[in-house]
C-alpha positions in Angstrom: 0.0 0.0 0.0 1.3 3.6 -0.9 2.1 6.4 1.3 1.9 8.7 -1.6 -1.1 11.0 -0.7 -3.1 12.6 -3.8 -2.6 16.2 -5.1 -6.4 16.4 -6.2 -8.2 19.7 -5.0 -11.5 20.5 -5.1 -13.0 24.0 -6.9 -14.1 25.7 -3.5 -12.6 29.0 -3.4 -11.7 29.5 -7.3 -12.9 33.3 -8.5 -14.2 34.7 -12.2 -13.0 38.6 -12.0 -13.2 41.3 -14.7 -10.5 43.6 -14.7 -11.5 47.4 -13.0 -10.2 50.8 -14.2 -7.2 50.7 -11.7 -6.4 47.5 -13.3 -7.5 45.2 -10.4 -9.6 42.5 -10.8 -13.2 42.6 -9.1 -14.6 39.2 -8.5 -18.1 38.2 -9.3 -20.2 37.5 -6.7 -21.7 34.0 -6.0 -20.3 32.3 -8.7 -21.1 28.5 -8.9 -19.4 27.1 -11.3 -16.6 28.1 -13.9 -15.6 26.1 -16.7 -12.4 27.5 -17.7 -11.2 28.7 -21.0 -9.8 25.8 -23.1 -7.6 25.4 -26.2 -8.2 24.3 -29.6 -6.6 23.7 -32.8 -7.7 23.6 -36.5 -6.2 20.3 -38.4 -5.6 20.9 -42.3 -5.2 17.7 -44.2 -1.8 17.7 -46.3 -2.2 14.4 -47.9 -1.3 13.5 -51.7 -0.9 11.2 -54.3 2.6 9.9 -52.7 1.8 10.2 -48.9 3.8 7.3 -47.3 2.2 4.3 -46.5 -1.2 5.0 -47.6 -2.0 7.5 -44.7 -3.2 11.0 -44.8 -1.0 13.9 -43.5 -2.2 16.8 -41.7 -0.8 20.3 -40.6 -1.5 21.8 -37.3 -3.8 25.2 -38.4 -5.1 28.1 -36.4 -5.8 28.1 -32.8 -8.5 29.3 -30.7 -9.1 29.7 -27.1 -12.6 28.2 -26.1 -15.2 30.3 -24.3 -15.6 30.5 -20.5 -18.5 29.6 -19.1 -19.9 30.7 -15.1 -23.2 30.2 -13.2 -24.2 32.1 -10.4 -26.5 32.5 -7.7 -27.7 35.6 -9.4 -29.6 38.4 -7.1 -31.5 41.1 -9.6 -30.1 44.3 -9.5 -29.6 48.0 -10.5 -26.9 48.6 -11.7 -26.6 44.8 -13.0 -22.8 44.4 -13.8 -22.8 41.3 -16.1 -25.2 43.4 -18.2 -22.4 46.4 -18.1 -20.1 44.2 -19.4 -21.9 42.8 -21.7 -22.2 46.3 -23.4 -19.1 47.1 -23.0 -17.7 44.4 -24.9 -14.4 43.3 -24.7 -12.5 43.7 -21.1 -9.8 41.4 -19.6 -11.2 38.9 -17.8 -9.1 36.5 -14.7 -10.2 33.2 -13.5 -8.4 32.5 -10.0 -7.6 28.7 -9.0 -7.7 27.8 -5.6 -4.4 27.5 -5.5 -3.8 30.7 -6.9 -2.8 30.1 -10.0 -4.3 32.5 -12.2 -5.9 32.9 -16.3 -5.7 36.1 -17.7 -7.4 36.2 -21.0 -9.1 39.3 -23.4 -13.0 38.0 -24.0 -16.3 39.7 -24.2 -19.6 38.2 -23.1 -21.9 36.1 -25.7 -24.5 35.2 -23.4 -25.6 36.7 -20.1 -29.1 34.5 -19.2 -31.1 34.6 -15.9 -32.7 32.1 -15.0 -36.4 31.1 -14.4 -38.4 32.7 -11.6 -39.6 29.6 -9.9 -39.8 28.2 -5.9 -36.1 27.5 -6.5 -33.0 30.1 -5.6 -32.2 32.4 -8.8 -29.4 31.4 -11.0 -28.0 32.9 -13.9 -25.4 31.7 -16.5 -22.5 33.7 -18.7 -20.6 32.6 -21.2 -17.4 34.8 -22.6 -15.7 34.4 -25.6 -12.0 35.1 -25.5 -10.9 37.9 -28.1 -7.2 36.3 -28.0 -4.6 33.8 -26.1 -5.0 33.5 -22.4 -2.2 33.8 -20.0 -1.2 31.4 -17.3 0.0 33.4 -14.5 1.9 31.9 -11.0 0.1 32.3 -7.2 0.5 36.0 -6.6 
């Protein structure tokens, strides 16, 4: 049997911020959920009439950062500051790991949807589209 104990974490305490004028990041409140951006890459197929063995080639292509997606215990308000950002359009957004470790990426919001008004609590859901590469930055 090993003594080797697991590095596995759970997500309690990671953040979603938008970056503030001073260039802070302000967290958003009571979020529930973050699915962080991802990366993707186009494949072009490079294959012809001599391609060894019989196998089609390919070429990596263009890359792309995958949207961010949040839900949140959401809590109607005036001013309501998803919808500022929302018109704003693109800011710098941060996504905080409990561990510190921190994303950095340009993005804009594509979705901002409240949920239903039912006997349940209020939730709302955000999804922002990065407008470039993220940034993997150390534990401040």
């Amino acid at each position: 049997m090993s003594d080797d104990i697991t590095e596995a974490d759970i997500g309690h305490g990671a953040r979603l911020g938008l970056q503030a004028e001073d260039g802070s990041f302000e967290d958003l409140a009571m979020v529930t959920r973050i699915k962080p951006v991802g990366w993707t890459r186009d494949e072009e197929e490079a294959t012809h009439l001599q391609s060894p063995g019989r196998y089609k080639q390919f070429l990596p292509g263009l890359k792309e950062q995958t949207p961010c997606e949040a839900d949140l215990n959401w809590v109607p308000s005036v001013p309501d500051r998803l919808i500022a950002a929302f018109e704003a359009g693109r800011q710098t957004w941060q996504i905080t790991a409990p561990n510190g470790v921190r994303m950095q990426f340009p993005g804009f919001i594509t979705t901002y949807e409240p949920g239903e008004f039912s006997n349940g609590k209020m939730t709302a859901s955000v999804t922002i589209r990065p407008a470039g590469q993220a940034t993997i930055l150390e534990a401040e």
